[in-house]
VEXLORO-41623 format. One record per residue: residue in one letter; chain; x, y, z of N, C-alpha, C in turn. Coordinates in steps of 0.1 Angstrom, whole numbers. Layout:
(a; A; (X; Y; Z); (X; Y; Z); (X; Y; Z)),
...
END
This chain:
(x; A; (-110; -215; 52); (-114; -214; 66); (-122; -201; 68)),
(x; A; (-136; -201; 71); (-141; -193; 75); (-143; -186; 92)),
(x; A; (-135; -173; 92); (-135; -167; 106); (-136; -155; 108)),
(x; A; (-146; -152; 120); (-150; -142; 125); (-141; -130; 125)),
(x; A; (-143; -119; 119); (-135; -109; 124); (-129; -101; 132)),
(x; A; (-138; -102; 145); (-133; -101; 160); (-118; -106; 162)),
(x; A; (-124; -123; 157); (-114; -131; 164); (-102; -133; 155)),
(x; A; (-106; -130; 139); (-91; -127; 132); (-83; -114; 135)),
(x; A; (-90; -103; 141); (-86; -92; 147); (-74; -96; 158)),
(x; A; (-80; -104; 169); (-70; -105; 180); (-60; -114; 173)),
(x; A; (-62; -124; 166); (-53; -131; 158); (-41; -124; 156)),
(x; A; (-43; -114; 144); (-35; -107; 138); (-27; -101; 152)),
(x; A; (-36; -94; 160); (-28; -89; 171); (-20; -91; 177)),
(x; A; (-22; -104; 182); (-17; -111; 193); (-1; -116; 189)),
(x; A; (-3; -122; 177); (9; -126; 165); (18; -111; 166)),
(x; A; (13; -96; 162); (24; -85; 164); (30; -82; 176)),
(x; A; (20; -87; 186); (22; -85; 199); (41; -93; 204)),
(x; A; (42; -104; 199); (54; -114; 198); (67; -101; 199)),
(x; A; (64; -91; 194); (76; -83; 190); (72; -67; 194)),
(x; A; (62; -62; 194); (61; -50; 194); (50; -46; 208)),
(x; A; (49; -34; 209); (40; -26; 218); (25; -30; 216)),
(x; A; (18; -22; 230); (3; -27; 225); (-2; -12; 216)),
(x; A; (7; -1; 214); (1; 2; 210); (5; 4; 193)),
(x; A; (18; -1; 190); (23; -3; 173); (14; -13; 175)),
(x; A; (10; -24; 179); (3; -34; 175); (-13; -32; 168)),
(x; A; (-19; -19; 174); (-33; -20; 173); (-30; -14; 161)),
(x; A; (-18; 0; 159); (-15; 7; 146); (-15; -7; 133)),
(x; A; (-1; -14; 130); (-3; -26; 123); (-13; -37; 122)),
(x; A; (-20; -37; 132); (-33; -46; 132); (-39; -38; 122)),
(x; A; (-47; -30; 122); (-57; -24; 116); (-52; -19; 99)),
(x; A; (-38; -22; 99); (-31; -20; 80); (-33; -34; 72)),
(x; A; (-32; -44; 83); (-30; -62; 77); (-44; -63; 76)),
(x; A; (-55; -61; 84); (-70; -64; 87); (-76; -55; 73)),
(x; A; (-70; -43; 73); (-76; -41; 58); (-73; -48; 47)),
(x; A; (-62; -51; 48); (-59; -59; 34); (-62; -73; 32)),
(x; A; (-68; -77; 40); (-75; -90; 42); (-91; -86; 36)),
(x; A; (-97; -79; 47); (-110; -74; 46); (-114; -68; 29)),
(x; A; (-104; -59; 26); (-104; -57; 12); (-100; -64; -5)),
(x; A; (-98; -75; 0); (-94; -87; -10); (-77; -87; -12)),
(x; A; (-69; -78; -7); (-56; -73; -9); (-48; -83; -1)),
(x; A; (-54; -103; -2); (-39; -109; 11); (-24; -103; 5)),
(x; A; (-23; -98; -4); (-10; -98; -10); (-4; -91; 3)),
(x; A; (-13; -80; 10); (-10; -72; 22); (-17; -72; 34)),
(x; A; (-24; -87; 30); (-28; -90; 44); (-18; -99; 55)),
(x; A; (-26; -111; 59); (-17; -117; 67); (-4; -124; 59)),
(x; A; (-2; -123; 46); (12; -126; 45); (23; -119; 49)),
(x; A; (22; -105; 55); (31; -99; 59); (35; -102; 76)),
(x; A; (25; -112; 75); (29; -117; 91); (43; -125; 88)),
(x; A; (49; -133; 79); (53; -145; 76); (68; -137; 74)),
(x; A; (75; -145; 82); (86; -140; 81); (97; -141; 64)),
(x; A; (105; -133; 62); (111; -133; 47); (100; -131; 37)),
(x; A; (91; -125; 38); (79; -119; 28); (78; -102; 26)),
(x; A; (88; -98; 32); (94; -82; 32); (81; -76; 40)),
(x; A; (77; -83; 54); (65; -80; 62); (71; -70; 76)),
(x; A; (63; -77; 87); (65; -65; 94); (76; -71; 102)),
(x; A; (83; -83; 102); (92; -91; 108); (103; -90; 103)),
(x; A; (102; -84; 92); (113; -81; 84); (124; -72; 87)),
(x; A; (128; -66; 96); (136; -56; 101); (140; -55; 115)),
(x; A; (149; -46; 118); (154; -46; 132); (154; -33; 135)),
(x; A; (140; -24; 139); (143; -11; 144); (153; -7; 155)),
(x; A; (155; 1; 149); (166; 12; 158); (162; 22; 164)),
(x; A; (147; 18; 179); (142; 34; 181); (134; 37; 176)),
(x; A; (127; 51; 182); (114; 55; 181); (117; 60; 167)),
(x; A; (101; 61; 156); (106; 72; 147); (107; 87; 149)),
(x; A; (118; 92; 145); (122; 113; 145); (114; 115; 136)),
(x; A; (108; 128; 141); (96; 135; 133); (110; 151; 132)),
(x; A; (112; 155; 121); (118; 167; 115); (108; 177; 111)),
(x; A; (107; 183; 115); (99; 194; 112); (100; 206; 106)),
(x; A; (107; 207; 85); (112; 216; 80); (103; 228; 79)),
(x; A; (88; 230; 77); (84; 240; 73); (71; 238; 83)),
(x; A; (65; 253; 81); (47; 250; 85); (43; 238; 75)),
(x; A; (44; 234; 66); (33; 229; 57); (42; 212; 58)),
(x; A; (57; 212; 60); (64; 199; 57); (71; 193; 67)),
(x; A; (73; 180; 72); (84; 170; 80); (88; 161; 71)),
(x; A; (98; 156; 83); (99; 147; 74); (105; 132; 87)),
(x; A; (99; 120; 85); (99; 112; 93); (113; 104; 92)),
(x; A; (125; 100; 101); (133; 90; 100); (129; 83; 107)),
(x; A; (125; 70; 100); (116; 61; 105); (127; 49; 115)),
(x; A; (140; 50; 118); (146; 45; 121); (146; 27; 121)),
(x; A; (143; 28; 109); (140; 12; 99); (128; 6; 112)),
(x; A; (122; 8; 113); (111; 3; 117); (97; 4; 100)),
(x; A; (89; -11; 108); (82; -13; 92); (77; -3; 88)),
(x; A; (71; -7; 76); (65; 5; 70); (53; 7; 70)),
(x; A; (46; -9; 80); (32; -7; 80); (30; 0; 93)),
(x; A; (37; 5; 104); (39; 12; 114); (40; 25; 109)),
(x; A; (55; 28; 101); (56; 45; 98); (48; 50; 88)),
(x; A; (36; 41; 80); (30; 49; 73); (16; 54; 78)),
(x; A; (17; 47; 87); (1; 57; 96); (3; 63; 101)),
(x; A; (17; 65; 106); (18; 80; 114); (23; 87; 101)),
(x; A; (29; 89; 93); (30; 99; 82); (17; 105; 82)),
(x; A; (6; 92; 76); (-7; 95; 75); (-12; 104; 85)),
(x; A; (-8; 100; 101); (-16; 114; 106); (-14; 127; 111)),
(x; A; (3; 128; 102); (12; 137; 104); (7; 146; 96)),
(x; A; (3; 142; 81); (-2; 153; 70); (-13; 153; 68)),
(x; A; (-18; 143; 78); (-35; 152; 82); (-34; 163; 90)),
(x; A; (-26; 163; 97); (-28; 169; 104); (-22; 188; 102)),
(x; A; (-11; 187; 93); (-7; 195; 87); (-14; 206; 78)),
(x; A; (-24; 196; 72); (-30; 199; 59); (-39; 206; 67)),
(x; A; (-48; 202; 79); (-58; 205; 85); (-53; 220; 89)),
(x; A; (-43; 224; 94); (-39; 232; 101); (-37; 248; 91)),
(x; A; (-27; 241; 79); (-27; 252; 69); (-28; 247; 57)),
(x; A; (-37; 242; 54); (-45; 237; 38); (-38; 226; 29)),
(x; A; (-23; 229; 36); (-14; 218; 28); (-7; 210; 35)),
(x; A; (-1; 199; 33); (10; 194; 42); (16; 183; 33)),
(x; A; (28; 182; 34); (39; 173; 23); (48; 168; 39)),
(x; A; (45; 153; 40); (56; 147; 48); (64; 134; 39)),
(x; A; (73; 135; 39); (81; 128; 31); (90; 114; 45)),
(x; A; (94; 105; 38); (91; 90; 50); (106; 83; 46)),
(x; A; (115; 82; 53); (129; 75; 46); (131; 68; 60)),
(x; A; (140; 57; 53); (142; 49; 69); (136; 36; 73)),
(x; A; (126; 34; 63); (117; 21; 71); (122; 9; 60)),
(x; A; (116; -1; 65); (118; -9; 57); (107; -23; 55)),
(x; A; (101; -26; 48); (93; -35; 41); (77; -27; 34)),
(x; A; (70; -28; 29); (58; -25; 27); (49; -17; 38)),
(x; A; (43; -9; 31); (34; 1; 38); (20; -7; 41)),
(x; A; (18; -14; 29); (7; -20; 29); (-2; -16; 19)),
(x; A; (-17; -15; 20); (-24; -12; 10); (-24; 4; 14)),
(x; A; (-20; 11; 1); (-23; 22; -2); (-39; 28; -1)),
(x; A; (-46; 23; -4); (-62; 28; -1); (-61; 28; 8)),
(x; A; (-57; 23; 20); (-64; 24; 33); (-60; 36; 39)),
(x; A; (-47; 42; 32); (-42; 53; 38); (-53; 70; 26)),
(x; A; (-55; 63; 14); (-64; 71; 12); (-78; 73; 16)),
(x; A; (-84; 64; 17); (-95; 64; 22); (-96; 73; 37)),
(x; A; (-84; 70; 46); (-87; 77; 57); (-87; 94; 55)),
(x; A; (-76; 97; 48); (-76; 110; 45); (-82; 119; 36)),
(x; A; (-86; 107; 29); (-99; 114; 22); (-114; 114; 30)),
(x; A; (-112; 114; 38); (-125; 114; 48); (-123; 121; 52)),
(x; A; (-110; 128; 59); (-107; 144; 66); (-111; 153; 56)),
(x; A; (-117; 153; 43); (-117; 164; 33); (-108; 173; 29)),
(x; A; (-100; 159; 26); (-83; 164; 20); (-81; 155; 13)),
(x; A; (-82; 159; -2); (-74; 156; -14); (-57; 146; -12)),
(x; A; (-53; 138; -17); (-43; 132; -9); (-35; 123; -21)),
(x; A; (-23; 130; -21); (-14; 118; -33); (-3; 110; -27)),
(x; A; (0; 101; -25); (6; 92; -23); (19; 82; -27)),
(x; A; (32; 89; -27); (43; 80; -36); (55; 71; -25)),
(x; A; (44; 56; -24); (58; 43; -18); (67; 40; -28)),
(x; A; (79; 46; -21); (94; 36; -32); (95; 21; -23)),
(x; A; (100; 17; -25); (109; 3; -20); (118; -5; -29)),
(x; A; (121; -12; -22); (134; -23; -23); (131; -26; -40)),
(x; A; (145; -25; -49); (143; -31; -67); (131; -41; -71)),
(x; A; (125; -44; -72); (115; -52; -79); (113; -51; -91)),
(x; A; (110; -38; -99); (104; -39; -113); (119; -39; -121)),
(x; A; (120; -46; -131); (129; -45; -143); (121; -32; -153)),
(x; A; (133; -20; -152); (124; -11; -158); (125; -13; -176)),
(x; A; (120; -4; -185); (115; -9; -195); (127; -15; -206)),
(x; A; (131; -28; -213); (143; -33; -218); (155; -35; -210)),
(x; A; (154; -32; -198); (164; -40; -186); (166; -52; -185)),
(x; A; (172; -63; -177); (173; -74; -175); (173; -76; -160)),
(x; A; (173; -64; -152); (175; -62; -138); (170; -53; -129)),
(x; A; (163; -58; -118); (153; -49; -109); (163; -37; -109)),
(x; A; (153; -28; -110); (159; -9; -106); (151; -4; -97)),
(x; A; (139; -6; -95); (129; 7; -92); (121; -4; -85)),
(x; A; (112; 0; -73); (105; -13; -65); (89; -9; -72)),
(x; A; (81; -17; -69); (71; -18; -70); (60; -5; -70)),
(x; A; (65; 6; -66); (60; 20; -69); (49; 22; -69)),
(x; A; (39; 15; -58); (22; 25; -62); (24; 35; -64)),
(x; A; (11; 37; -72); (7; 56; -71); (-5; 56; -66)),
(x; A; (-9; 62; -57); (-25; 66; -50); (-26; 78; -50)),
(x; A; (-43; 79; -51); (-50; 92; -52); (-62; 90; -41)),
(x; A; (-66; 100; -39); (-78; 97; -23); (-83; 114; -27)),
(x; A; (-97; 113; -30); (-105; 127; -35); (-122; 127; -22)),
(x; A; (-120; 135; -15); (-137; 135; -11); (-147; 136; -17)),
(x; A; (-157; 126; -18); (-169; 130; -24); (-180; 125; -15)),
(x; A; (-190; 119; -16); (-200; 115; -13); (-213; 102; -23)),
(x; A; (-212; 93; -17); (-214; 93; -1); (-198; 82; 7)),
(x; A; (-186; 83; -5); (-177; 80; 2); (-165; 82; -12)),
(x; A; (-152; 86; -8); (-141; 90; -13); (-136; 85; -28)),
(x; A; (-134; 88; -36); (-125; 85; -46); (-115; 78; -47)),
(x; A; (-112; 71; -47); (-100; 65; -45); (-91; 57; -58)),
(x; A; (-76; 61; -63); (-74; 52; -75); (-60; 48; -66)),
(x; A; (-57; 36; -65); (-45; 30; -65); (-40; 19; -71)),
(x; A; (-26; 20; -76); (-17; 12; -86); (-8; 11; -80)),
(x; A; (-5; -5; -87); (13; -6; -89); (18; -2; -98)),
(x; A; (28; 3; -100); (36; 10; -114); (40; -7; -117)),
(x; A; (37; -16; -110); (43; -32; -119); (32; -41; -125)),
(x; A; (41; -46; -134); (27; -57; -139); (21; -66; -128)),
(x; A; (31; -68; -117); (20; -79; -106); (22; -72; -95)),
(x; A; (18; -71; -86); (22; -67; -73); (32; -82; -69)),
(x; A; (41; -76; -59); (53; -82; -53); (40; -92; -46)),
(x; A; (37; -87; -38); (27; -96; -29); (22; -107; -29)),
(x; A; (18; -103; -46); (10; -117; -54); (19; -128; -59)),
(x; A; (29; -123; -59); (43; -126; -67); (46; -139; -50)),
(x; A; (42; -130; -40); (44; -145; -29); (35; -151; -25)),
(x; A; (22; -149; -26); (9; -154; -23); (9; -168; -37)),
(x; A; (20; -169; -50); (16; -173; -56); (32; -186; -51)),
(x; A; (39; -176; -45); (52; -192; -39); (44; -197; -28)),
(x; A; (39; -190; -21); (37; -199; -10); (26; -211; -13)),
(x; A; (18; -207; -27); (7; -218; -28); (10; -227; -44)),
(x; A; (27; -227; -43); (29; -230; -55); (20; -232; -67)),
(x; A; (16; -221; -70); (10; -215; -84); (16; -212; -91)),
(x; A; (11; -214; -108); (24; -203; -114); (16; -188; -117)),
(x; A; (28; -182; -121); (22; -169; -122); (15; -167; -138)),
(x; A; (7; -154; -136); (5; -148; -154); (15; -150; -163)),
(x; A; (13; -147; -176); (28; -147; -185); (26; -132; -183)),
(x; A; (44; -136; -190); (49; -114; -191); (46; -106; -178)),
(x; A; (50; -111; -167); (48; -103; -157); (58; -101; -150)),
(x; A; (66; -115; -147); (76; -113; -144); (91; -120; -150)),
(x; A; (102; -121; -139); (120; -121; -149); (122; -132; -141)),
(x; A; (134; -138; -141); (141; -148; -137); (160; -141; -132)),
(x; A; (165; -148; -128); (176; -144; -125); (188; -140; -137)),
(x; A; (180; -145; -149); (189; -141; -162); (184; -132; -171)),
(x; A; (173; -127; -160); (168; -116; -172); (154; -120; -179)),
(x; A; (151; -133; -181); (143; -140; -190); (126; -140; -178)),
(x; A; (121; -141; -191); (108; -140; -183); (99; -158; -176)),
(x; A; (91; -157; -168); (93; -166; -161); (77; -166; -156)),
(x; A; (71; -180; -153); (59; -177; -149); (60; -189; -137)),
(x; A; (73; -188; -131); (70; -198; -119); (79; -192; -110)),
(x; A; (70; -187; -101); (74; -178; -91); (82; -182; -79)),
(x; A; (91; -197; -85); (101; -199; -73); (114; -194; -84)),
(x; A; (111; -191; -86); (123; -187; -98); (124; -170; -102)),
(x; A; (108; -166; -99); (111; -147; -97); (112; -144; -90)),
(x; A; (127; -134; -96); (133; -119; -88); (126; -107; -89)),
(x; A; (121; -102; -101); (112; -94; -105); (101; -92; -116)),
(x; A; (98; -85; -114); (85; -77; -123); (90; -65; -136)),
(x; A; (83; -69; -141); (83; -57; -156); (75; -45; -148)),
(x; A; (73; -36; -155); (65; -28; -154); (50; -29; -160)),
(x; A; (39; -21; -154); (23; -22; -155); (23; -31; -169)),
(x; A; (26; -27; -178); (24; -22; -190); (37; -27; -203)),
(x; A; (44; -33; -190); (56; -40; -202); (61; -27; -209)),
(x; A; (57; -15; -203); (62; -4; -221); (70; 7; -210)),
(x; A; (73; 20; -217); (82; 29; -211); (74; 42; -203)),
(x; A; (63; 37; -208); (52; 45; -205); (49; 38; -181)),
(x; A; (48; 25; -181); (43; 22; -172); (58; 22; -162)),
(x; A; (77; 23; -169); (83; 22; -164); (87; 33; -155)),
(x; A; (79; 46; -168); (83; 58; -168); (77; 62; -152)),
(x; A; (65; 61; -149); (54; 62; -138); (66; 55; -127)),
(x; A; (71; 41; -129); (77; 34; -117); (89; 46; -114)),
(x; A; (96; 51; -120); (108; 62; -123); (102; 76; -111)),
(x; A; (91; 83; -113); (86; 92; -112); (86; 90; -92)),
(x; A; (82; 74; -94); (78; 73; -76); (92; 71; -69)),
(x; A; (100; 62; -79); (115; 64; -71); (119; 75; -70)),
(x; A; (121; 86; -82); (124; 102; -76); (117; 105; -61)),
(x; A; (100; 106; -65); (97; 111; -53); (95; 102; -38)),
(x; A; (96; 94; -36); (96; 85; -26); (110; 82; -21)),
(x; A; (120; 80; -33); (135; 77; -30); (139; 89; -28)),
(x; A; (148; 96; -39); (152; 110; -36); (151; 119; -30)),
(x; A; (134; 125; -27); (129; 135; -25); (132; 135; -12)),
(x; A; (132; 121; -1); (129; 122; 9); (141; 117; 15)),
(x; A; (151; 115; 8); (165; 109; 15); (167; 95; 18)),
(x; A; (158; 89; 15); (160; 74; 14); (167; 70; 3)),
(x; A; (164; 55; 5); (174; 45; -8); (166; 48; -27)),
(x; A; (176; 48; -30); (169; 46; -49); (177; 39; -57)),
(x; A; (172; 33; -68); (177; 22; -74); (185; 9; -66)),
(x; A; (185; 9; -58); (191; -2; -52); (207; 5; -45)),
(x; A; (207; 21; -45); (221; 20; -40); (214; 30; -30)),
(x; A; (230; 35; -13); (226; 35; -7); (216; 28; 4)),
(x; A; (219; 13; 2); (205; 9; 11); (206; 8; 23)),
(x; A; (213; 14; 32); (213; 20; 45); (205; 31; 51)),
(x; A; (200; 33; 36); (187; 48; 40); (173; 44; 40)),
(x; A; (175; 26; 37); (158; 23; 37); (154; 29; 27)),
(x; A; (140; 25; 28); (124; 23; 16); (120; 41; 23)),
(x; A; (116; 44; 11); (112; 62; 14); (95; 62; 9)),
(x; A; (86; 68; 15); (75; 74; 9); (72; 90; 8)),
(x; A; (67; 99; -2); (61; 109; 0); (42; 110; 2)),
(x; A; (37; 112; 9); (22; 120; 9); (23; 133; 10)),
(x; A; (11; 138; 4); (7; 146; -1); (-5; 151; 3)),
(x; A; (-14; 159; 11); (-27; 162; 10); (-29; 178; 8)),
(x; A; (-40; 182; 4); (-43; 195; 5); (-63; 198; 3)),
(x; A; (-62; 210; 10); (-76; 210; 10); (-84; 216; 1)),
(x; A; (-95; 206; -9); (-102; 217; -18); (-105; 231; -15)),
(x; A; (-109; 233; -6); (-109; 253; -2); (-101; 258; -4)),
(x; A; (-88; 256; -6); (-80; 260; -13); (-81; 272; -26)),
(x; A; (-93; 262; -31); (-100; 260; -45); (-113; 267; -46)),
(x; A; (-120; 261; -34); (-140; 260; -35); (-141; 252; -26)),
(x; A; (-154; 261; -25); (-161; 251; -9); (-163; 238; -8)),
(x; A; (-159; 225; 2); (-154; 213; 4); (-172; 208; -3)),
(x; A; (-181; 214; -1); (-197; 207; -1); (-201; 208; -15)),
(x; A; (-196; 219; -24); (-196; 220; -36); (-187; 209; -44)),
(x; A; (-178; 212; -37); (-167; 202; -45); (-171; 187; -44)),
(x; A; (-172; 181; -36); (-178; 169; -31); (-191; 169; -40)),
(x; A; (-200; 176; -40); (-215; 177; -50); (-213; 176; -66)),
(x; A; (-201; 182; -70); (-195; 177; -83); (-185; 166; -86)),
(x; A; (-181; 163; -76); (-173; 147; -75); (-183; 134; -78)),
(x; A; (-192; 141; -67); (-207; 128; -68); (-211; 126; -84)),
(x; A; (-218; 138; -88); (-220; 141; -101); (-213; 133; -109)),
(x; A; (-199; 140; -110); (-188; 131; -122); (-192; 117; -122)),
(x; A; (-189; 112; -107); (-188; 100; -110); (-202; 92; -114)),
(x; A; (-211; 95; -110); (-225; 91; -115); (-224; 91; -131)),
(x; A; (-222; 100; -136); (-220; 105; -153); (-211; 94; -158)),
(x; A; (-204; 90; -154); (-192; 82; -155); (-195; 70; -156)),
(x; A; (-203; 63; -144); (-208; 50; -140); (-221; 47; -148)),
(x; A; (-228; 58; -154); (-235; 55; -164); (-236; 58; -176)),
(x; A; (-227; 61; -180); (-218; 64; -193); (-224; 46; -201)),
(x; A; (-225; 50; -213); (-231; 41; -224); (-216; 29; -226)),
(x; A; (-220; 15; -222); (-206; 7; -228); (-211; -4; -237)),
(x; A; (-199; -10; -242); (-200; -18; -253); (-207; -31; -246)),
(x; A; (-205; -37; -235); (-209; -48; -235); (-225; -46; -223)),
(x; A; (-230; -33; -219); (-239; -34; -213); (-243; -28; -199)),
(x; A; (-229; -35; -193); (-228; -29; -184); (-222; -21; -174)),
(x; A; (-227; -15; -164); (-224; -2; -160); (-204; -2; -154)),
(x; A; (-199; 10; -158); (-187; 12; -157); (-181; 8; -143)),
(x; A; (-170; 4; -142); (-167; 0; -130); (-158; 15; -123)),
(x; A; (-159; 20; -114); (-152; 32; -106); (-135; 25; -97)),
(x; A; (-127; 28; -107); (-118; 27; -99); (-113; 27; -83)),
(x; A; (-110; 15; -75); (-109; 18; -61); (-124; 14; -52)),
(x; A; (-133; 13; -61); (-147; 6; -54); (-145; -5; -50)),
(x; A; (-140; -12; -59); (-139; -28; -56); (-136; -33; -36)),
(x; A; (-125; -23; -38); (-117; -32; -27); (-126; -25; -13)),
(x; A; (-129; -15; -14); (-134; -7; -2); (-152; -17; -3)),
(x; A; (-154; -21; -14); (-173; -25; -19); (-169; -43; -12)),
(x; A; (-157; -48; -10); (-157; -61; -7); (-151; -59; 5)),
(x; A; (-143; -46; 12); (-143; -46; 25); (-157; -45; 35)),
(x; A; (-167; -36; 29); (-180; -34; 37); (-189; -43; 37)),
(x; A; (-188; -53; 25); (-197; -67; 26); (-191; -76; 39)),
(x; A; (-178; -73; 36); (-171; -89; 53); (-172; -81; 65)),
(x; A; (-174; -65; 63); (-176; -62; 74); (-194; -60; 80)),
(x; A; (-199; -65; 69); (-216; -67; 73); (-216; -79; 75)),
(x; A; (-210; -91; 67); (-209; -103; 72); (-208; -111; 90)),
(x; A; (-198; -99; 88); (-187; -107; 102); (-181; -117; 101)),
(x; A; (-181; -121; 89); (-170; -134; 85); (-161; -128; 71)),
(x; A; (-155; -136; 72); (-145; -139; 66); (-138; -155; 61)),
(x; A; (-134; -152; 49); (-125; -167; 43); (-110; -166; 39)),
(x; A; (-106; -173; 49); (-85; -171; 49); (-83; -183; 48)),
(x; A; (-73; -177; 38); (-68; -192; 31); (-59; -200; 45)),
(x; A; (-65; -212; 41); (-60; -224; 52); (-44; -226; 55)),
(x; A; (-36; -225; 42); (-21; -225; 44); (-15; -214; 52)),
(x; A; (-19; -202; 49); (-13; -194; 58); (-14; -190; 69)),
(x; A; (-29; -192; 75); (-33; -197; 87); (-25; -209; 93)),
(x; A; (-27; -217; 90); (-13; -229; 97); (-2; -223; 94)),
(x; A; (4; -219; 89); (18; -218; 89); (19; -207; 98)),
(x; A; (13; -199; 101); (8; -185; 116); (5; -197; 129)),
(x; A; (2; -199; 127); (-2; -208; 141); (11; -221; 144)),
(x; A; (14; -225; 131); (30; -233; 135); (43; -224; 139)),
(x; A; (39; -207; 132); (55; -202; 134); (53; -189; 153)),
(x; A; (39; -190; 155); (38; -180; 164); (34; -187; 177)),
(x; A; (27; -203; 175); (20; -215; 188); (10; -201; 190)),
(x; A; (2; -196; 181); (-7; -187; 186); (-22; -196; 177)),
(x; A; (-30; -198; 188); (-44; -200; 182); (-55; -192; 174)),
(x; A; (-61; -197; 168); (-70; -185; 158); (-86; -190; 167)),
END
């Protein structure tokens, strides 16, 4: 189905509107709308659908507490409200930190379901001219390396660097699939990749009414190792849940920004970023052609639908939004 972005905009809206404020609404609109716009449904409008670990997924308790340990750190009790809510305000908590004294570390415990697409939170802060790292824990997902059982959740890692004439950006799942895809692929009964993900005995499984979890990136100890690193810092660091125990403390994230000045002038640094990556992109390959830049893709297929003004959403989940909400598109 081909539709306008305006009117997939109020779509999305209107559907948050069922449960929340107008102004969490416009916050969450604009986390689902990227992940649409960016090729990412895994965090687009499937997070509308209830039991998809979306934004329906929880029962906040209350505004989120902003803690305020140092000049440079807070730390947010998101008071289980989602996570596509408490991670734009983290987001403009340690912009705003960072802006003030070069660094800022806010750490996020409390919420619960998906942040969403990680780019979108770097891309913004990498436009303030602040360097920006990124660690979401959540709920068990990956079977870490020779396990038979989720430990560690799905763990992006993101990076967000300024340059010109637009940001750097690398984001991953520490798993071999994203969870997301993992339900974009039940709801359209598809099977999945091999070796990606487990079954309830452990055994690996490529029909996703049957997967509990995911291996890691990489199937090896190397990609489990990376999922480990973000539970520390996402789980532990910030007082939330890890491995699956305590889960009364909720899904934890840490960010991270700081400002190249720090270092060297933001216009310098940005003039050698450009550089690199030009050097990079035309770097000599085996088959021809030119290197692909990590993190282009999604932001290079968000600015085409947004010069379009259209858009193509898949037909099933559209009806099933319009049968679970009697909201029109």
């Amino acid at each position: 189905m081909l539709v306008k972005i305006p009117k997939l905009k109020n779509f999305i809206k209107q559907i948050i509107l069922t449960e929340y404020s107008e102004n969490e609404a416009d916050i969450i609109t604009d986390v689902i709308l990227f992940g649409e716009l960016a090729g990412r449904q895994s965090h687009g409008l499937l997070r509308l659908l209830k039991n998809n670990y979306g934004v329906f997924d929880c029962i906040p308790k209350g505004k989120p507490e902003y803690v305020h340990k140092t000049k440079v750190s807070t730390i947010i009790d998101a008071k289980e409200n989602p996570g596509m809510l408490i991670a734009p305000l983290a987001m403009q908590e340690v912009i705003r930190l960072a802006k003030k004294s070069g660094i800022g570390i806010v750490g996020v415990k409390g919420y619960f379901n998906t942040t969403g697409a990680i780019s979108y939170y770097c891309e913004k802060i990498a436009k303030e001219n602040l360097i920006c790292m990124i660690f979401p824990q959540a709920v068990p997902i990956i079977s870490p390396f020779n396990a038979k059982k989720a430990l560690f959740g799905t763990n992006p890692i993101a990076f967000g660097i300024p340059s010109d004439p637009h940001p750097i950006i690398f984001d991953m799942s520490t798993s071999a699939i994203a969870w997301g895809k993992v339900l974009k692929h039940k709801l359209e009964h598809t099977a999945l990749p091999e070796d990606v993900a487990i079954d309830e005995e452990g055994n690996l499984t490529t029909d996703a009414q049957k997967a509990v979890a995911t291996r890691a990136f990489d199937a090896s100890y190397k990609g489990s190792g990376l999922a480990m690193i973000v539970e520390i810092f996402g789980g532990l660091l910030t007082g939330a849940a890890y491995e699956g125990l305590h889960k009364d403390k909720g899904d934890g994230s840490l960010f991270l920004a700081f400002s190249p000045e720090l270092l060297q002038n933001i216009d310098e640094f940005k003039q050698k970023t450009k550089e690199f990556i030009e050097t990079l992109r035309n770097a000599p390959t085996t088959d021809g052609k030119k290197i692909r830049i990590p993190g282009e893709n999604a932001i290079t297929i968000r600015d085409n639908h947004v010069v379009k003004g259209v858009i193509e959403i898949n037909d099933a989940v559209i009806e099933e939004l319009k049968k679970r909400y009697h909201i029109t598109l």
